[in-house]
Structures are given as structure tokens and as C-alpha cells.
N, CA, C and O of each residue as an XYZ file, in Angstrom:
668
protein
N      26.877     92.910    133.816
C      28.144     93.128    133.171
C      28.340     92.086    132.089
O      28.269     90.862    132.190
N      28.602     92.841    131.029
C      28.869     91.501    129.711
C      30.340     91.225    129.576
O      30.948     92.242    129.246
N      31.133     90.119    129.737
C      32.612     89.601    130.027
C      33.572     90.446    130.755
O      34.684     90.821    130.383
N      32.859     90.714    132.017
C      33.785     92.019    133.001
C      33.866     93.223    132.185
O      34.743     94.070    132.355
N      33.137     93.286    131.477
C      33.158     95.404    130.792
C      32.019     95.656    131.865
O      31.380     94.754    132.406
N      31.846     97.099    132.109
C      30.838     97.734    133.020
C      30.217     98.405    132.028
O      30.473     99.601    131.885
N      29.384     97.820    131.255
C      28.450     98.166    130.316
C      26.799     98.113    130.083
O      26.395     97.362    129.195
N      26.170     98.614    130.584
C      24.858     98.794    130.689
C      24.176     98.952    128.921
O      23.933    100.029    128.376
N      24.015     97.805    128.404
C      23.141     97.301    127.027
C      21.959     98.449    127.111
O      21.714     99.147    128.095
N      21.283     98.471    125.829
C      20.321     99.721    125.460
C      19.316     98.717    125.911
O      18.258     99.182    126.336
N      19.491     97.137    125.890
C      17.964     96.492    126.027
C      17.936     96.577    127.771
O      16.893     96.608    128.424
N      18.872     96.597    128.165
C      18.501     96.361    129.730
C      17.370     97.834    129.779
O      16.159     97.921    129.986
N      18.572     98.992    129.445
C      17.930    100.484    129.927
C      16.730    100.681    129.558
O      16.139    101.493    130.269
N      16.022    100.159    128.546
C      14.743    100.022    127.780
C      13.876     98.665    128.820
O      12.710     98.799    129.193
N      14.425     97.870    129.028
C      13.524     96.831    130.234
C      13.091     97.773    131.381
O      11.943     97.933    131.795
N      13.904     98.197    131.693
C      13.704     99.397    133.043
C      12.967    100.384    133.062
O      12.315    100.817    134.012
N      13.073    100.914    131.633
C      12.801    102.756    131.443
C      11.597    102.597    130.509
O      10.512    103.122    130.757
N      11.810    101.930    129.540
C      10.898    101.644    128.519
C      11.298    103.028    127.800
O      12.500    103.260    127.666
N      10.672    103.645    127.489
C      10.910    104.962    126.633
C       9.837    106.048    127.407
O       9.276    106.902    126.721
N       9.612    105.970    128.731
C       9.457    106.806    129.666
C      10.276    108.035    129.831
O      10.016    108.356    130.991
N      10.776    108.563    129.550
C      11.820    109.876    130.238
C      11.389    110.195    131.015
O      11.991    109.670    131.952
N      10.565    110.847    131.415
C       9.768    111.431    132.872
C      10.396    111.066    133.854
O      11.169    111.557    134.677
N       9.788    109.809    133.563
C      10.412    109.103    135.117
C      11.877    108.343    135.075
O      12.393    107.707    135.994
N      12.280    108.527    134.069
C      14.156    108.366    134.451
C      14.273    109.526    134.035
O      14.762    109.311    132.926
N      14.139    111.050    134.158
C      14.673    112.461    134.743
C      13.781    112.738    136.007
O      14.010    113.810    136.568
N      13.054    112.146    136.405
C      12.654    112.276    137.706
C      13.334    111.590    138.661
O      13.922    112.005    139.660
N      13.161    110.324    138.172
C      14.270    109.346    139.108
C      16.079    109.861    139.326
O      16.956    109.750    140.183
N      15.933    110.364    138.172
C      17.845    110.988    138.014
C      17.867    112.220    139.385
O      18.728    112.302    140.261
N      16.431    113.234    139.188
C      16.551    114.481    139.585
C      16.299    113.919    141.454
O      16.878    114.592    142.307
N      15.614    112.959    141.814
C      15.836    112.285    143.127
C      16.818    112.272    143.181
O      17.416    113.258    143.611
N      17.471    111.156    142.776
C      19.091    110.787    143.449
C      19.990    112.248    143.424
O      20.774    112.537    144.328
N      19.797    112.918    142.501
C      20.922    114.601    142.502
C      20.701    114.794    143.412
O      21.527    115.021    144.296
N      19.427    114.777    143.545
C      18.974    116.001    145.225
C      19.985    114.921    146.494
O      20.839    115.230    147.325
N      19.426    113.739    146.143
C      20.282    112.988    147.252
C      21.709    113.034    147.880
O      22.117    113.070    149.041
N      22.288    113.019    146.698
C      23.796    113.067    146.736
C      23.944    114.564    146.950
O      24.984    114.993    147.451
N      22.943    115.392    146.590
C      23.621    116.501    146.454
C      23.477    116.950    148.183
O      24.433    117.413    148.804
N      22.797    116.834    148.491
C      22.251    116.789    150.389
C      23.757    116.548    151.300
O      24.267    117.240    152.181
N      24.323    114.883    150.477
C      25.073    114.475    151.099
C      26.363    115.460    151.030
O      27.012    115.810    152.016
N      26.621    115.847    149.678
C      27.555    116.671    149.840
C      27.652    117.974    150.240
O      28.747    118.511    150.413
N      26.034    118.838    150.492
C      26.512    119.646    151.324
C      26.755    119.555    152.969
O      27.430    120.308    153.671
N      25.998    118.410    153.343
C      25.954    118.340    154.735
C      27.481    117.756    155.159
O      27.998    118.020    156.244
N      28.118    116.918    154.125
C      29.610    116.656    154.124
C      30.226    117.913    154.966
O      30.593    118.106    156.126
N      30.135    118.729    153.647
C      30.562    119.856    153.849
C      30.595    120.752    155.343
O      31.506    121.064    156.110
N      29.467    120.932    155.330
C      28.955    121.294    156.984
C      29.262    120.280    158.129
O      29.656    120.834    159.155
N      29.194    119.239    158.175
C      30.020    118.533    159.144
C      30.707    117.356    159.078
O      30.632    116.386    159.832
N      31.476    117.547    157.979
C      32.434    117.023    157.921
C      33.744    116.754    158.676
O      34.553    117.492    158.114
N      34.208    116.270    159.384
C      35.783    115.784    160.023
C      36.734    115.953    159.065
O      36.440    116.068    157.875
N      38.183    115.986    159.604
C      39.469    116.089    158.813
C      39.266    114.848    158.919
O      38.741    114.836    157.806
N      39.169    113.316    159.376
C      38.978    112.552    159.373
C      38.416    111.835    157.994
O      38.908    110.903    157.358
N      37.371    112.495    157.788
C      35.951    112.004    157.017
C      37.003    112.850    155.323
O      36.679    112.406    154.222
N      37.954    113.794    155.374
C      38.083    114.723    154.250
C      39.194    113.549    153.781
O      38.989    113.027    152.686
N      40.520    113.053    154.666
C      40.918    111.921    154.457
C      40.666    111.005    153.693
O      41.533    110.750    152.857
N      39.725    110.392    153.695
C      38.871    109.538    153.178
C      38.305    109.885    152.165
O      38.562    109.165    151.200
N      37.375    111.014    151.909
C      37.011    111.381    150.388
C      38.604    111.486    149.669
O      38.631    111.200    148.472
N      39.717    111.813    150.212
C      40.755    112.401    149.589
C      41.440    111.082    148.929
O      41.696    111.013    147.727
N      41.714    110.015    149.886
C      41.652    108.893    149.361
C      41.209    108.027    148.382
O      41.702    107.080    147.769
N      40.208    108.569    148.396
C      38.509    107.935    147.265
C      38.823    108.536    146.090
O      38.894    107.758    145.139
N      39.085    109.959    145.807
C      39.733    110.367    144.892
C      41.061    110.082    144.193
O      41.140    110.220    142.972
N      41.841    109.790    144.738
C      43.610    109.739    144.635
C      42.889    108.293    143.668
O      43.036    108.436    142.454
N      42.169    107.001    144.092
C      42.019    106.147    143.717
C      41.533    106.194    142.203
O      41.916    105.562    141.219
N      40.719    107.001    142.339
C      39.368    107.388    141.113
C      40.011    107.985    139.723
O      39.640    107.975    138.549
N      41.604    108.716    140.692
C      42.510    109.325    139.957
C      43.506    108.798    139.255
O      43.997    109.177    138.191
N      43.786    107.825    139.985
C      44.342    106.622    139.264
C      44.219    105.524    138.404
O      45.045    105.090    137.601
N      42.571    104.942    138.785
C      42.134    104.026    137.578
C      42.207    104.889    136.628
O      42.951    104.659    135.675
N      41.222    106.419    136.710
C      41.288    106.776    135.415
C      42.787    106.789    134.277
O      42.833    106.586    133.064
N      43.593    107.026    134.995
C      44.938    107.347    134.592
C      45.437    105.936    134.074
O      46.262    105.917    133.160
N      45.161    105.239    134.397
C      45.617    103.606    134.048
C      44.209    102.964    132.911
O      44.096    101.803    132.519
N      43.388    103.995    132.630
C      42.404    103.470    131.547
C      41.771    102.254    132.178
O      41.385    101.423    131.357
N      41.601    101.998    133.280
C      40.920    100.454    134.077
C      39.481    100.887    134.594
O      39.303    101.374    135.711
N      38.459    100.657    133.652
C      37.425    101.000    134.024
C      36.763    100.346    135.049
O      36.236    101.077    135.888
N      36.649     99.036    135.201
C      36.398     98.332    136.641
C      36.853     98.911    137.750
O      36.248     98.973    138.821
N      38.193     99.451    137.446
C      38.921    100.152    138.923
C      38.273    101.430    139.268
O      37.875    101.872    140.346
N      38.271    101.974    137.903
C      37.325    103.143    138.040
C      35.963    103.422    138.580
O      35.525    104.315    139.305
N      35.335    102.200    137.902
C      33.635    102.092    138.741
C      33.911    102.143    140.042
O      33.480    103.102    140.683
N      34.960    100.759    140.927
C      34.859    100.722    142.099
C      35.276    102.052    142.882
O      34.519    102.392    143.792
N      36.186    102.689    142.673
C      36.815    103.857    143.065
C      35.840    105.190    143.027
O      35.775    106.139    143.809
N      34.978    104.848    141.607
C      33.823    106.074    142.116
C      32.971    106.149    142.782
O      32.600    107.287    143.069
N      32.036    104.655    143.517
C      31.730    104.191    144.619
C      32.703    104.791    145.853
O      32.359    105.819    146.436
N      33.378    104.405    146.049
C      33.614    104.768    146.905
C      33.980    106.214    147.404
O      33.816    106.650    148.544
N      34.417    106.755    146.505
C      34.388    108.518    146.147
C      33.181    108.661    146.838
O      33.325    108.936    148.029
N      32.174    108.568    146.484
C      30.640    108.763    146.566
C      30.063    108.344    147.761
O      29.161    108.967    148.321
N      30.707    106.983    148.299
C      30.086    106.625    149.322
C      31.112    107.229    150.481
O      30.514    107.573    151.501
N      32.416    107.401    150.502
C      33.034    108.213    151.684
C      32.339    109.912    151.863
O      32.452    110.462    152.959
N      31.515    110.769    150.492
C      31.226    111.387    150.826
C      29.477    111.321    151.939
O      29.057    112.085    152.808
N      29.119    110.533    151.569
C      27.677    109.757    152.149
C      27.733    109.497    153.294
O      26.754    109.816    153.968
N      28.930    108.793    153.997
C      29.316    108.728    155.257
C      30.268    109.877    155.568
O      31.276    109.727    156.260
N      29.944    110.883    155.091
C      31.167    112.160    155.953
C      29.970    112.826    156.541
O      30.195    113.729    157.347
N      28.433    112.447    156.198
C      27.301    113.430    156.054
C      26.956    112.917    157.528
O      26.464    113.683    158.357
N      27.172    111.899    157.741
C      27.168    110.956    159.083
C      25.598    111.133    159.540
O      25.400    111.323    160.740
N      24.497    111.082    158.669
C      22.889    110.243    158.195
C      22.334    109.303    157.961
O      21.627    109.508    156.975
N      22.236    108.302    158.328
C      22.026    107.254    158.291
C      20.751    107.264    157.725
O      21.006    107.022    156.545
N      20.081    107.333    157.773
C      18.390    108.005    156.959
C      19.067    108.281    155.598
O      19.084    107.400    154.739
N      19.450    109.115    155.456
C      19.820    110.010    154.018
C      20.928    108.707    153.286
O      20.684    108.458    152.105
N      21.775    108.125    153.764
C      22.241    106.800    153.550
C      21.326    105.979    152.769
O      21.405    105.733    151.565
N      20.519    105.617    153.535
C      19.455    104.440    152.845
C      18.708    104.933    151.746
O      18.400    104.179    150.824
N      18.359    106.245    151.760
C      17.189    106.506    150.650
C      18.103    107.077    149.702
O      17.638    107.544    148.662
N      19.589    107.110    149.960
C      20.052    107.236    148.664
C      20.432    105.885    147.712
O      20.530    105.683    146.502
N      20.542    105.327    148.559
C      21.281    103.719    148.035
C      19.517    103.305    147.302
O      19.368    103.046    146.108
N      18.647    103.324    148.064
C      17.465    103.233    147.530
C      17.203    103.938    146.152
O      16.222    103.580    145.499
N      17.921    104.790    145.744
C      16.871    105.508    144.978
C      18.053    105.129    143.990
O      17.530    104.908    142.898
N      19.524    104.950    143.909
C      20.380    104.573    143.485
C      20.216    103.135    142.739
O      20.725    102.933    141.636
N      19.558    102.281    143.350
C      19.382    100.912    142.988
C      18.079    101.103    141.749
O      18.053    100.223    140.889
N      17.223    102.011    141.677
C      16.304    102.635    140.439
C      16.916    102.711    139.404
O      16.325    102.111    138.507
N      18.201    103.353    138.971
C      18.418    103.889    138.585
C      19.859    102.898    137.903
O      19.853    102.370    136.791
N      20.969    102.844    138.869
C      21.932    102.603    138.616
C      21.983    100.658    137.891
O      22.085     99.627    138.557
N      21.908    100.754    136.894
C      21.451     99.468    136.087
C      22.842     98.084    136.776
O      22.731     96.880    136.542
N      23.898     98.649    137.519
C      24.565     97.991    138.330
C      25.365     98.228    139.412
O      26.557     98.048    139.662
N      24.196     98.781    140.133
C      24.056     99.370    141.175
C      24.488     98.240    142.146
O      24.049     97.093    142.062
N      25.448     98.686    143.143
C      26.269     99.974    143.285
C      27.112    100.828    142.527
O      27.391    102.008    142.739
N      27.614     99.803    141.288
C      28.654    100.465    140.429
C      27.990    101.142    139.842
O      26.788    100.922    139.693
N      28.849    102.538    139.166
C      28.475    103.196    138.319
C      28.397    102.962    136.960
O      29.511    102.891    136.442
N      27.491    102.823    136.223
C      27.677    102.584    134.499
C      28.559    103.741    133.975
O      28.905    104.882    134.283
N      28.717    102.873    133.080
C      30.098    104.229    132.133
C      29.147    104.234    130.546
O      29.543    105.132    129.803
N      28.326    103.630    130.127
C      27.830    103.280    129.002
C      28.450    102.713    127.626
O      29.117    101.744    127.988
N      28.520    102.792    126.737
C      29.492    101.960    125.977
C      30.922    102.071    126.067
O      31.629    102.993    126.474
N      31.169    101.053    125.649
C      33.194    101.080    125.507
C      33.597    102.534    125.431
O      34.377    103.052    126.230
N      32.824    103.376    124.080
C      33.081    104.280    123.447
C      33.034    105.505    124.808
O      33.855    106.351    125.161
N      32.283    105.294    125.095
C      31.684    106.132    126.493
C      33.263    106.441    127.761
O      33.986    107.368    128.126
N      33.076    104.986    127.998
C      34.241    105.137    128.770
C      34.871    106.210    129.683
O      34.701    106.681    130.808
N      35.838    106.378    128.416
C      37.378    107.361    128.550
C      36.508    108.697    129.130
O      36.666    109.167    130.257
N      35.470    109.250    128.025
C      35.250    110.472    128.246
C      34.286    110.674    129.281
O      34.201    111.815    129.736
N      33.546    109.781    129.736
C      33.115    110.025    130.789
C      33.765    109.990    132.760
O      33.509    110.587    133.806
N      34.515    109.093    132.368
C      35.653    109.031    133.290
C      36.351    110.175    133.870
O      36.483    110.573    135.027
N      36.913    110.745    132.305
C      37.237    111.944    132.390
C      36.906    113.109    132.822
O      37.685    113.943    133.284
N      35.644    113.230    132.682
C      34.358    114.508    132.836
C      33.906    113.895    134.499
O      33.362    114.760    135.185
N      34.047    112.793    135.039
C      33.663    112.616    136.362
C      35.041    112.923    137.049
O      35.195    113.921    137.754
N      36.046    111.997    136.801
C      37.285    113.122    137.623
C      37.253    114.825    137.668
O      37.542    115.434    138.698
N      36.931    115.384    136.628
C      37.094    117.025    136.804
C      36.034    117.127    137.905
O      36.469    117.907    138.753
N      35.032    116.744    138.187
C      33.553    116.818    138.720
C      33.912    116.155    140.413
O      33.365    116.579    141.431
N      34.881    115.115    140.376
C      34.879    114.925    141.593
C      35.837    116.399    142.003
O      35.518    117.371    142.687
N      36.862    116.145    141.415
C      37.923    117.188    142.213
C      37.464    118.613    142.661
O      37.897    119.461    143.440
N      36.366    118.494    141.802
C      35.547    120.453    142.392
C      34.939    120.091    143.585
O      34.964    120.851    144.553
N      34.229    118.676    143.624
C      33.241    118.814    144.627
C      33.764    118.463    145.835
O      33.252    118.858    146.883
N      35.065    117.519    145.794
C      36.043    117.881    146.773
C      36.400    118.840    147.500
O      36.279    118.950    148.720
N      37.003    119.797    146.501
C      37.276    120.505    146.867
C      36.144    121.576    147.577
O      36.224    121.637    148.804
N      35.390    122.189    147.109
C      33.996    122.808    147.980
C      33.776    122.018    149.375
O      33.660    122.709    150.387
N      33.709    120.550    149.491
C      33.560    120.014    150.417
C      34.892    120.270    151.519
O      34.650    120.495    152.704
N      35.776    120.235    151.198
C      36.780    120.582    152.084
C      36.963    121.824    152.570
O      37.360    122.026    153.718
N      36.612    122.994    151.502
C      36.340    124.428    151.821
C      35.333    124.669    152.485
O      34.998    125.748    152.975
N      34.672    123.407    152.539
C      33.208    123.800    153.304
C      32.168    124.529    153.009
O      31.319    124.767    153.868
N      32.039    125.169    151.285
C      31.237    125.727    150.919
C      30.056    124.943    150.242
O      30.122    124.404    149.138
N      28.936    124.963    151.097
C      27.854    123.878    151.103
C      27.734    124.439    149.623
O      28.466    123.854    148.825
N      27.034    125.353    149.155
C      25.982    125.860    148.118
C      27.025    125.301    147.029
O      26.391    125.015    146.014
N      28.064    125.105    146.913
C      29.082    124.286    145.689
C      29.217    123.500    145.829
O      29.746    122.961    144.857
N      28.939    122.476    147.125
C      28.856    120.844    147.069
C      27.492    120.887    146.415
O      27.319    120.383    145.306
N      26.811    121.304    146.886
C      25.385    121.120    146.807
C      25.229    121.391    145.059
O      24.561    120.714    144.278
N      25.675    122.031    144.896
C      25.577    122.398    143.081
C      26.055    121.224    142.496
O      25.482    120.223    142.065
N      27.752    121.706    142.606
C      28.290    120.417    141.543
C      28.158    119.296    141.755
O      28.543    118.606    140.811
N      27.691    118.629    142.775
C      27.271    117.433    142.933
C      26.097    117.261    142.308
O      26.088    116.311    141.524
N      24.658    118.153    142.446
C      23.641    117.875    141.868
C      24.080    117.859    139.720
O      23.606    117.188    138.802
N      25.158    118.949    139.761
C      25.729    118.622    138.002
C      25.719    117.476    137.333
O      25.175    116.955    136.360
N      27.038    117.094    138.750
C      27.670    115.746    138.308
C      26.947    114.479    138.585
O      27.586    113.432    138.482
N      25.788    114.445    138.898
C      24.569    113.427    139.006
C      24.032    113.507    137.556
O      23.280    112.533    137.516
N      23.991    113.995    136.560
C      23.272    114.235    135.583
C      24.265    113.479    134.411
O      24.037    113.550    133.204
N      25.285    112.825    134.949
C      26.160    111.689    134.193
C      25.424    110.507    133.960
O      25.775    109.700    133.100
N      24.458    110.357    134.648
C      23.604    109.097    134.150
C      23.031    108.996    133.389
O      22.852    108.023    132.657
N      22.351    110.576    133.378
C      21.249    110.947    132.464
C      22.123    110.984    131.213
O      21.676    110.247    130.335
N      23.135    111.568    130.913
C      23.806    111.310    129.628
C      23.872    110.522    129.225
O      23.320    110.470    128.126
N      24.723    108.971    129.827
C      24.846    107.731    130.000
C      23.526    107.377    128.585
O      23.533    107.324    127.355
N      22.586    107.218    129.636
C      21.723    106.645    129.617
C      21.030    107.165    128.202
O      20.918    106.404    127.241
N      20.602    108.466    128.177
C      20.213    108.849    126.955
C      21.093    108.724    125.634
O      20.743    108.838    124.459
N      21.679    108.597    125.892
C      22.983    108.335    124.470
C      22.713    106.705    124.302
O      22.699    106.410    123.107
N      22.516    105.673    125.094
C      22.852    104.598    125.045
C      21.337    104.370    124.348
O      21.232    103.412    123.582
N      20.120    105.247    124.593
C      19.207    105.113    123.736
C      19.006    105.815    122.745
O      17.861    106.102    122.397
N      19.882    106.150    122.219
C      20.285    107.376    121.382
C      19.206    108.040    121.125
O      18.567    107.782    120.105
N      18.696    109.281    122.239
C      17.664    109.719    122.361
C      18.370    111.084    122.327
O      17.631    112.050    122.140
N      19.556    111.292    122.464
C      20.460    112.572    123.120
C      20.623    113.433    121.693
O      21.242    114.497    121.682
């Protein structure tokens, strides 16, 4: 982080990636599948308990965004993400996501937002993205957790390719 912004520099993403794509859309298309697992199995056995808690994770996610506080926002989408991870109640599927997450996520656990400029609109485009996959998850319709979650994994890949202005 450069002076508390949650900003992931083009030289870091280039230390990491080099100008590989392959393997950061391979590495991206891992973690989708990951998260996306988590949110259908959410879905499938999920607790009113466990829906609580994503619902929470959201209300939060809903609020930094709304208050323009991107720090609040990173933390809040963590946790969005990780109450759905523990609704999946996997402990296996837990680790190899955080694993494959730490590849990838240049400040990992937090989510990168990519430049200042980035921000707002990505913020934005991840709130619409949580609230669907919420919602499917609460309806319990796996094959739409399982989708829009694998979608809304592909925010990195934007991220990331823009920040090397490769996009």
C-alpha cells in the first residue's frame, strides 16, 4: 500500500506477472473456480445463520462504498467473501482458496481496486456483483452462485490488465 491508498503499482504487477498472461488468466481462472465452488456449496448448505453473516458483509461493503472509503471497502469485501467461504463450511476448499488468492491478490487478503481512477467504478461494479450473488446464495440457486461469482472473480483480471494497460 503506498500512504494507506489500496493501490497495486504496474511495477509490483509486472514483478509478479512479468508480461506472462497465461498464467495470470490461469491463475485468475483457479481462484473463479474457487470462489465460485464456495458460493455454490454456500448455497447448498448454507444456514440462516451463515446468510446473516454474508448479509452483514454486504450491508458493510454497502456502506464503504456509499461513503467513497476505499480501505473500508477492501476490508468489507474480504469479508463479504470470506463469510461466504465459511458458509461452504470446507475447510480444504478454505485453504486452497486463500492459497491461490495470495498468487494473485498483490495485497492479499485485501482486494486491489487498481488506480485511484479505478476505485469508484470498480467498487461500484463489485457491489452490483455482490448483491446478485447474495442473493442466488440465499435462494439457494447453486448454478447462479456458481456463475456470478465465477463473473465477479474476473475483477482482477480487469484490475490488473488496465493497470498494465494491456486492456
Amino acid at each position: 500500500m503506498a500512504h494507506g491508498q489500496p493501490v497495486a503499482p504496474r511495477d509490483s504487477v509486472v514483478r509478479i506477472f512479468g508480461t506472462d498472461l497465461g498464467k495470470l488468466e490461469a491463475t485468475i481462472d483457479a481462484i473463479a473456480l474457487g470462489y465460485s465452488l464456495a458460493a455454490e456449496t454456500a448455497a447448498l448448505r448454507g444456514k440462516p445463520e451463515n446468510f446473516e453473516r454474508i448479509s452483514a458483509a454486504l450491508g458493510s461493503f454497502r456502506d464503504a462504498v456509499a461513503a467513497s472509503d476505499p480501505r473500508a471497502a477492501q476490508l468489507a469485501d474480504g469479508e463479504f467473501h470470506h463469510a461466504i467461504i465459511e458458509s461452504a463450511e470446507q475447510p480444504m476448499l478454505h485453504d486452497i482458496i486463500r492459497d491461490l488468492d495470495a498468487k494473485i491478490s498483490l495485497g492479499a487478503p485485501l482486494h486491489i481496486w487498481g488506480s485511484i481512477e479505478q476505485h469508484e467504478p470498480m467498487q461500484r461494479r463489485a457491489l452490483e456483483d455482490h448483491i446478485a450473488i447474495f442473493e442466488a446464495i440465499r435462494s439457494r440457486d447453486r448454478q447462479a452462485a456458481f456463475d456470478l461469482s465465477y463473473d465477479h472473480a474476473k475483477i482482477d483480471l480487469d484490475i490488473i490488465l488496465e493497470l498494465l494497460q494491456l486492456q
